[in-house]
Every structure is written in C-alpha cells, then in structure tokens.
N, C-alpha and C positions, 0 to 999 in steps of 0.2 A: 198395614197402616195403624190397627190398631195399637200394635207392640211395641210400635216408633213414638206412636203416641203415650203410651207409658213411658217405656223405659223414659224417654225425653225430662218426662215430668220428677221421674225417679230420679235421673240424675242430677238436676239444677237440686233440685230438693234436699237429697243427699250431701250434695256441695256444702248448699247451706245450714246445714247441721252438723257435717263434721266441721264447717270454719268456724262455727259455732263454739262448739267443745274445743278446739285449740285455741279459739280466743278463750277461752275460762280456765285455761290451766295452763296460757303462758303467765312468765312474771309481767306485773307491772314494768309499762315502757318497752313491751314487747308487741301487747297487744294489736299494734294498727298495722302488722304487719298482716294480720287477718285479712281488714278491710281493702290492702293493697291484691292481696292474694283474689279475692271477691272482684275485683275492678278490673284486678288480671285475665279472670275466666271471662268475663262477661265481655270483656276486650275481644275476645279471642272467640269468643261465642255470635258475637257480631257481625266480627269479619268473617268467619264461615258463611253467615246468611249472605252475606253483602257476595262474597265471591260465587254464591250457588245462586245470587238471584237471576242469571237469566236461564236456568232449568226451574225456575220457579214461576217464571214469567207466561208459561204454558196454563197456568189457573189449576192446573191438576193437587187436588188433596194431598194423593201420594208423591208426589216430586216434594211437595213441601215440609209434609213430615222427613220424608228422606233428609233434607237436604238440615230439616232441624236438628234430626237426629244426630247428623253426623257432628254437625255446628253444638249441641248438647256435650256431646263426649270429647270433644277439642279442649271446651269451656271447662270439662268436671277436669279432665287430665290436668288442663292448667292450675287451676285452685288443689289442685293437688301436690305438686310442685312444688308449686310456690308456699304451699304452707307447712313443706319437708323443711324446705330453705330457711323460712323463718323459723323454724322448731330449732333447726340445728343453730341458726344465728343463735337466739336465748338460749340455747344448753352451753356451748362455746363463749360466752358473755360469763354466762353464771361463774366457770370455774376459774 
C-alpha cells in the first residue's frame, strides 16, 4: 500500500513538472497545449477511479490505492502523449 501510495503521488507530480518544463520551452502560441495535455491526464485519471469504484466500494485502503494507482499511471501515460503530440505540433509549425 505504501508504494501505491508513493509512486501515485510521484507520478501526478512528475506529470506536473514535466508539463511544466514543456510549457517553458514551447514557443509562444504553443503553450495551452500543456494545459490541454493536464486536462487530458486528469480526464483519464478520473475515469480510471470512476470505473474501479465498485472494487473501491469494499472500504478496503488497499483496493483503493490499487485502483489509484493504476488510475495515476493511465493519467501520467496520458499527459505524456499528449505533450509528445504537442512538442511535435510546435517543431512541425516552427519549420
């Protein structure tokens, strides 16, 4: 439970630190593709809970870190993607 509980924390976190740094080194008018990318994980981070809630629904700690966990790594996968996507749009733009 404990390491569910990390990592979970590690990975939103991590999310939001690398959206961070690629929001500050795309060009201008690139940027809000960050904020879409953020909206993407957390989208997707959601419906993981939403679809684990009735193994959640048991009240158990561990069913619930599980089920964040897995909902965590859905979320970072996504904002990762998606801020590939937008890197390539602004490189592909620029030339």
């Amino acid at each position: 439970m404990e390491f569910q509980m990390s990592a979970s924390m590690v990975l939103v976190g991590a999310a939001l630190a690398i959206a961070g740094i690629v929001g500050v080194l795309q060009p201008p008018g690139h940027r809000a593709g960050v904020v879409l990318a953020l909206a993407s994980g957390m989208g997707v981070g959601i419906v993981g809970l939403g679809i684990g809630v009735p193994s959640i629904s048991s009240g158990s700690d561990d069913e619930f870190w599980s089920v964040f966990f897995l909902s965590s790594i859905g979320g970072f996968a996504t904002v990762m993607a998606v801020l590939a996507l937008t890197w390539g749009r602004a490189r592909s733009a620029r030339v």
